[in-house]
C-alpha positions in Angstrom: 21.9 15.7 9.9 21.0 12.4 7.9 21.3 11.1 11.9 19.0 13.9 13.8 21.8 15.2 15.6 20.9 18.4 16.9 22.5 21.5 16.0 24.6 22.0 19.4 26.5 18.3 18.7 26.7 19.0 15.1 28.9 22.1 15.5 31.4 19.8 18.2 31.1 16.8 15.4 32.5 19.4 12.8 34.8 20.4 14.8 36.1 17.6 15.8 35.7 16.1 12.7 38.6 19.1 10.8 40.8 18.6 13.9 41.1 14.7 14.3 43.8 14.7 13.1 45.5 17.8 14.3 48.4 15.4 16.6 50.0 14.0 13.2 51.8 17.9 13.5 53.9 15.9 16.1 54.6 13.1 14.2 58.1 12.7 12.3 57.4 14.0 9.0 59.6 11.9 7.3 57.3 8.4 8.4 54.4 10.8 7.7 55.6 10.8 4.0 57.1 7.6 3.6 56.4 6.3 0.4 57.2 2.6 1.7 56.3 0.4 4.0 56.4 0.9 7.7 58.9 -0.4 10.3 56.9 -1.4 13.4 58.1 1.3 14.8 57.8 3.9 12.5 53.5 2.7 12.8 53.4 3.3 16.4 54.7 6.7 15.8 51.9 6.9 13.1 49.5 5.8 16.1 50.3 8.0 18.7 48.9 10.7 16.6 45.4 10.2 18.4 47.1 10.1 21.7 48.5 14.0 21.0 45.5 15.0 19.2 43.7 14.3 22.2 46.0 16.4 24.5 46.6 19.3 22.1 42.7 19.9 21.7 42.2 19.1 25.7 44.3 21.6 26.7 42.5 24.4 24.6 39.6 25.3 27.8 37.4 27.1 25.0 37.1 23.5 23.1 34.4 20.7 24.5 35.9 17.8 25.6 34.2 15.7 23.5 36.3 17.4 20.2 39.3 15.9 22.0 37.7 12.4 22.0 37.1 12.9 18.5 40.9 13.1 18.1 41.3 10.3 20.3 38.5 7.7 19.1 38.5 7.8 15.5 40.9 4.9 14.6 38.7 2.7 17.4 36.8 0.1 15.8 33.6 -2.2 16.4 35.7 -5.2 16.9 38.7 -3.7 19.0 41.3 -3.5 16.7 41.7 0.0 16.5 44.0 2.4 18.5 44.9 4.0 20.7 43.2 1.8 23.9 42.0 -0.8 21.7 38.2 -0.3 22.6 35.1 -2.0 21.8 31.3 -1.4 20.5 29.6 0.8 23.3 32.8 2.0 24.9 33.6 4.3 21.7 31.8 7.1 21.3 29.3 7.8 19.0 31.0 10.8 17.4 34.2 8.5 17.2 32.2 6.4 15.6 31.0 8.4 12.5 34.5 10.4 12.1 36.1 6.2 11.6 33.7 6.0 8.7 34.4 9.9 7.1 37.9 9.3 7.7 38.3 5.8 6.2 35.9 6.9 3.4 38.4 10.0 2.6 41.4 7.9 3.6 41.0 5.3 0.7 39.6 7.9 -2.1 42.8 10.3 -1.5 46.1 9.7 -3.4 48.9 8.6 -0.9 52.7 8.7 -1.6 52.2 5.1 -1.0 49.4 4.4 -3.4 46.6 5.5 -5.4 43.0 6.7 -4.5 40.3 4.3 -5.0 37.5 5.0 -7.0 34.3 6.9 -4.4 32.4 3.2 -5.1 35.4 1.2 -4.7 36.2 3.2 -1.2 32.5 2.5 -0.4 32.5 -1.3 -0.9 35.7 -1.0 2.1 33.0 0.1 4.4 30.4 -2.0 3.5 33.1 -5.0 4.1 33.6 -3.5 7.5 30.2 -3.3 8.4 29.4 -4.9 12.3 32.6 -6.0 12.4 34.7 -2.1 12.1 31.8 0.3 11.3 28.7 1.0 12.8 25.4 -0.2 10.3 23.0 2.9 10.6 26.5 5.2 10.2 27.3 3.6 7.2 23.7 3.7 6.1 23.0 6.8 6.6 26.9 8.0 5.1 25.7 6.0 2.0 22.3 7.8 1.6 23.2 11.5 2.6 26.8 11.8 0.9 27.1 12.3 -3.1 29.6 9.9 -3.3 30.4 11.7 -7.2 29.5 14.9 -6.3 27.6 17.3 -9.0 30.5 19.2 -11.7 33.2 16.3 -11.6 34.3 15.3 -14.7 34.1 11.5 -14.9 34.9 8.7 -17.4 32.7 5.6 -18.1 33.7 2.0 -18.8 32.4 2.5 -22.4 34.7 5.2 -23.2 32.7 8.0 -22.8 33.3 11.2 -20.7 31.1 13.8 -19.5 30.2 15.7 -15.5 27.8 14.5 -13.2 24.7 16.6 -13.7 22.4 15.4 -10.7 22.5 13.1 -7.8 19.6 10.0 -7.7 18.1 10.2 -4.6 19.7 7.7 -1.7 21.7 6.3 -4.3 24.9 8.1 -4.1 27.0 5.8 -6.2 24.2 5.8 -9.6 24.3 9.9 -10.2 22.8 11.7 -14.0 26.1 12.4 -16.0 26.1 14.5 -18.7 28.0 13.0 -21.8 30.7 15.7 -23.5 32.7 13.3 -25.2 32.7 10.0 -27.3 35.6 8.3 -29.1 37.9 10.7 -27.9 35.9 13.7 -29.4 33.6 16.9 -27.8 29.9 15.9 -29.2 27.9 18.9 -30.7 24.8 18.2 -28.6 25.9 17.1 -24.8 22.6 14.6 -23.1 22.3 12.6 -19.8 22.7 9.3 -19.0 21.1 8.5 -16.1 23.0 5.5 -14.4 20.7 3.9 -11.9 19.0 2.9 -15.1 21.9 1.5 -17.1 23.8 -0.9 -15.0 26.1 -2.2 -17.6 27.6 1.5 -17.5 30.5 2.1 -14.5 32.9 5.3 -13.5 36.0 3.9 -14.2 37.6 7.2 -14.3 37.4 10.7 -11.9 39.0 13.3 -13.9 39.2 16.0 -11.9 42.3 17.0 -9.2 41.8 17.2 -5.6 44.8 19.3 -5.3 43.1 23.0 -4.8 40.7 21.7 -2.5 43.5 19.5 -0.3 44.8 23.1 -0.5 41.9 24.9 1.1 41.4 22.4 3.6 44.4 22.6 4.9 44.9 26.2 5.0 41.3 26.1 7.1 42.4 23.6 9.8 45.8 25.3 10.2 44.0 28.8 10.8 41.4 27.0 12.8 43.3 25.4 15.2 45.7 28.7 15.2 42.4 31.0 16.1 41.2 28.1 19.2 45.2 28.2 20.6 44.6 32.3 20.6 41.6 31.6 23.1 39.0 32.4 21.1 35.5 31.9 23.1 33.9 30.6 19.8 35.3 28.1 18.6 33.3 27.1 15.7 31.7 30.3 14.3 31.3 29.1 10.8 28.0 26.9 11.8 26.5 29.6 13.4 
């Protein structure tokens, strides 16, 4: 929305946005869950991942095509060194082109068997360092302005100690919300008041307290059902955003 997309390509970017990565069912999941490094080989069957996204979502005739190319696109970068074709600037579509930056965003903030999630800012710096080179400016700009990077209710700690919930978002400034202090020196406080942090600068989230687990959860019991309810031949595909 941040990007006037109109409602028609909205409901195909959502779409393909919960199924890009709907061909990692027909990866091994043994590499999938590796908690080490990757043979060579072990990351090209990582990669192919796109390729049978693409044709699992291609061959469903009530999907638009361009939901498949979402699949297909979204490890494509600026510079060409993505995957699958290795393609450049223009030749990557522009839905490809914002899924690479929600999925990198989510990618790096998510725990992995093979590491820990990033801080929301930290994750945000990666695309900034990307910028021109792997992710489009204006996407990034307008990901940055239009997504509450701590979103309102999670429990956060500061770098002085202090723990509380963010309370409101500052306009545009995802990254600086209100948070509502609970907690100093290790104790509840009687009277709870807001800190607003676009106006101390010296204060930084070192902490996110809360688990992602319920949500992962939900997510996944969504696309499962999703893609289970397109496979039926369902002639909407995307009722939700009616």
């Amino acid at each position: 929305m941040e990007l006037n997309i109109n409602v028609k390509n909205l409901e195909i970017l959502g779409l393909g946005a919960i199924l890009h990565d709907v061909g990692k069912m027909l990866v091994p999941l043994e590499v999938l869950r590796k908690p080490g490094k990757l043979t060579e080989k072990e990351f090209e069957q990582i990669q192919k991942h796109a390729d049978y996204g693409f044709h699992l979502i291609k061959n469903v005739h009530t999907v638009s095509l361009l939901v498949a190319n979402c699949a297909y696109q979204h490890h494509e970068r600026l510079d060409g060194s993505g995957y699958p074709r290795g393609i450049k600037g223009d030749e990557i579509h522009y839905f490809g082109k914002i899924i690479a930056v929600a999925d990198v965003f989510d990618a790096v903030t998510s725990n992995r068997v093979y590491r820990k999630a990033m801080l929301p800012h930290q994750g945000l710096e990666v695309l900034y360092a990307g910028v021109g080179k792997k992710f489009d400016n204006a996407i990034t700009e307008a990901f940055r302005r239009a997504v509450a990077i701590y979103p309102n209710g999670l429990s956060v700690e500061l770098n002085d100690g202090r723990k509380g919930v963010v309370s409101s978002q500052n306009e545009g400034i995802g990254d600086r919300p209100m948070i509502r202090i609970l907690e100093e020196d290790g104790e509840r406080i009687k009277e709870p008041y807001e800190v607003d942090l676009n106006k101390n600068l010296h204060l930084l989230i070192m902490k996110c307290l809360d688990t992602r687990t319920s949500l992962t959860s939900r997510i996944s019991w969504l696309f499962h059902s999703l893609f289970s309810f397109m496979m039926a031949g369902a002639t909407e595909p995307f009722p939700l955003l009616k």
